[in-house]
C-alpha positions in Angstrom: -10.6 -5.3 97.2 -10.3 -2.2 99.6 -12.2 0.6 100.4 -11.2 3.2 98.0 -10.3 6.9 100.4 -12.5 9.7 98.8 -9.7 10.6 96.1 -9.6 7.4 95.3 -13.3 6.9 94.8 -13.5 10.3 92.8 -10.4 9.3 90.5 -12.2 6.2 89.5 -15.7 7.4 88.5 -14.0 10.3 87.0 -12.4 8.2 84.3 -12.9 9.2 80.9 -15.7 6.8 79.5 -13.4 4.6 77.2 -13.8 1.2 75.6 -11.0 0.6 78.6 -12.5 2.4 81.4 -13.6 -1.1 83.4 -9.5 -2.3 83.2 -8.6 1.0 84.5 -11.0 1.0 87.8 -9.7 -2.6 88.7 -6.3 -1.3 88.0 -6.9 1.7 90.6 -9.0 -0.9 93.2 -7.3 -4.3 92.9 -5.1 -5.6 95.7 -3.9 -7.4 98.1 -4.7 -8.3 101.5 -2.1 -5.8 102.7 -3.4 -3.2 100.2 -0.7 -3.6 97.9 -2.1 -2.4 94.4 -1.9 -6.0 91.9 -2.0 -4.3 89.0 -0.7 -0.8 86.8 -1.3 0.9 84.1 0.9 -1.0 81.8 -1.8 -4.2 82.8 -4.5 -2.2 81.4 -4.2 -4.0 77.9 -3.6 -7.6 79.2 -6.6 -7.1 81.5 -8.7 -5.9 78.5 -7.3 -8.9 76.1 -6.9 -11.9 78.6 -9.1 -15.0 79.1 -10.5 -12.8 82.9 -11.4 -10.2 80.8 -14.8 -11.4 81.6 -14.4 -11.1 85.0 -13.8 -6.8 84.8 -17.7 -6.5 85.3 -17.7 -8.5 88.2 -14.6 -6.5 89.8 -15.8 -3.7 89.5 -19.6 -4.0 90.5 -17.4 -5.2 94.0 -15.5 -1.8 94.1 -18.8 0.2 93.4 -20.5 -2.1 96.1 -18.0 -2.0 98.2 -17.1 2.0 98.1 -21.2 2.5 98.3 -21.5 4.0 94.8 -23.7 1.6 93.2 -27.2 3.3 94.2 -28.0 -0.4 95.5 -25.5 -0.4 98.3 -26.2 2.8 99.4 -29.9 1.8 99.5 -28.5 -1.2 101.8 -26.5 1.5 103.8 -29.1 3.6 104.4 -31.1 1.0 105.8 -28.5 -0.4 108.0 -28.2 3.1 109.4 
């Protein structure tokens, strides 16, 4: 996981609210150490239908954490500032 750039971030949030949407964020924030994107959208169904399906939720509470849109982390950033 990376920090997303502001396009990035607003791409994400801004996807339309679909029984898919979670597979779609980790498709737009999952990669690798080099930033290498692990996914596309042709993994959106696998994602959805595979046994880590379970693990979406957890992906992406780490990309809202980490891009400080989950109203928890920026309560942690603002207090760190």
């Amino acid at each position: 996981m990376r920090k997303a750039s502001a396009r990035e971030r607003l791409a994400a949030v801004a996807i339309e609210n679909t029984p898919d949407r979670i597979a779609r964020i980790v498709v737009c924030a999952a990669c690798d150490a080099e930033g290498k994107a692990l996914f596309t959208e042709g993994d959106v169904d696998a994602l959805m239908d595979g046994p880590e399906a379970g693990q979406l939720d957890a992906i992406l509470k780490t990309f809202l954490e980490t891009n400080g849109i989950l109203p928890a982390a920026a309560t942690e950033r603002e207090k760190n500032s």
